[in-house]
C-alpha positions, 0 to 999 in steps of 0.5 A: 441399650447403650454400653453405659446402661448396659454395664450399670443395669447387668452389675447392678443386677448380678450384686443384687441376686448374688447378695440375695442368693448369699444371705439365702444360703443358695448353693450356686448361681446359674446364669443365662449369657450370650454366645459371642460376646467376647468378640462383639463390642455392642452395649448389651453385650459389653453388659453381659460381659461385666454380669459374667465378672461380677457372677464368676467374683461373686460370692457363690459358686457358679455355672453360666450357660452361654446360648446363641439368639433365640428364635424370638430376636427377629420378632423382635426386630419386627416389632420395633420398626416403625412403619413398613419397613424393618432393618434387620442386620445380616448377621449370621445366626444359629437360633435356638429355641428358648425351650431346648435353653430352659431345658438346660438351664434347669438340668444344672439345678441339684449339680455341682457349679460347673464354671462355664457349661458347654454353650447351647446352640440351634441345630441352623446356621441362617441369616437374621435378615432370612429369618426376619423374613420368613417371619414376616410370611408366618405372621402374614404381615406385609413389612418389608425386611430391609437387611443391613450391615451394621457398621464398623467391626461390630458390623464386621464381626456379626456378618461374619459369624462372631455371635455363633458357637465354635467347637463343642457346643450342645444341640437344641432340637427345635429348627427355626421352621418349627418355631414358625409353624408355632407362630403360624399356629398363633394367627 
């Protein structure tokens, strides 16, 4: 998604809830976000950048939950490569299981707004292109994981570690070898 549409699409839809959850008589938004994006210039997360101002000037009280990738974004990337080969990006990471982020989420519900909530993170630090493939040996697929540095200071900052938490972050408790296990678990 490029900037762009990112910006368009995370406005649009943050008024929209907003304005929904207003005439609703919604006590307070909760919004899922993204660790790092202060420092990372991609479109989807410039997106998520302007959810966040339209969420913090909007209407209603309001807590946003910042969480690293979750487990899943790897697949993702499988997923979307075409033929045998998957470029990955050798970011580092610090994944979390999309449970341990639902777990918090929900445990803001009945809570006062909070503004930003202490942000959730896995209990891991691995690189994407790592993970990508140890999935690839989970799935028993035979794509070859081809890590890649994006480039320019996007690049720059994802290799380095802008996308995981700094001091004071919660746990998750799921490690990235249990989500594969639920994976191999699939086959």
């Amino acid at each position: 998604m490029n900037r762009k549409q990112a910006v368009e699409f995370f406005t649009r839809a943050a008024r929209t809830l907003l304005a929904a959850g207003a005439d609703a008589g919604v006590r307070q938004v909760i919004t899922l976000s993204i660790v790092g994006i202060d420092d990372v210039a991609l479109g989807y997360y410039l997106g998520k950048r302007a959810q966040e101002e339209v969420v913090r000037n909007g209407p209603l009280p309001w807590s946003i939950l910042r969480a690293t990738q979750f487990h899943q974004f790897p697949e993702q990337l499988l997923d979307s490569a075409v033929g045998p080969f998957a470029i990955v990006p050798n970011s580092l990471s610090q994944p979390v299981a999309a449970v341990d982020v639902a777990r918090a989420l929900v445990a803001q519900v009945g809570r006062p707004a909070a503004g930003y909530l202490t942000p959730i993170a896995g209990p891991e630090r691995l690189r994407m292109a790592d993970m990508a493939r140890r999935l690839v040996k989970a799935q028993g697929s035979h794509k070859i994981v081809v890590p890649v540095r994006l480039p320019g200071g996007v690049g720059k900052a994802m290799a380095g570690g802008a996308l995981l938490p700094s001091d004071g972050y919660t746990e998750g408790r799921q490690t990235f070898a249990d989500y594969l296990r639920q994976v191999e678990g699939r086959r």
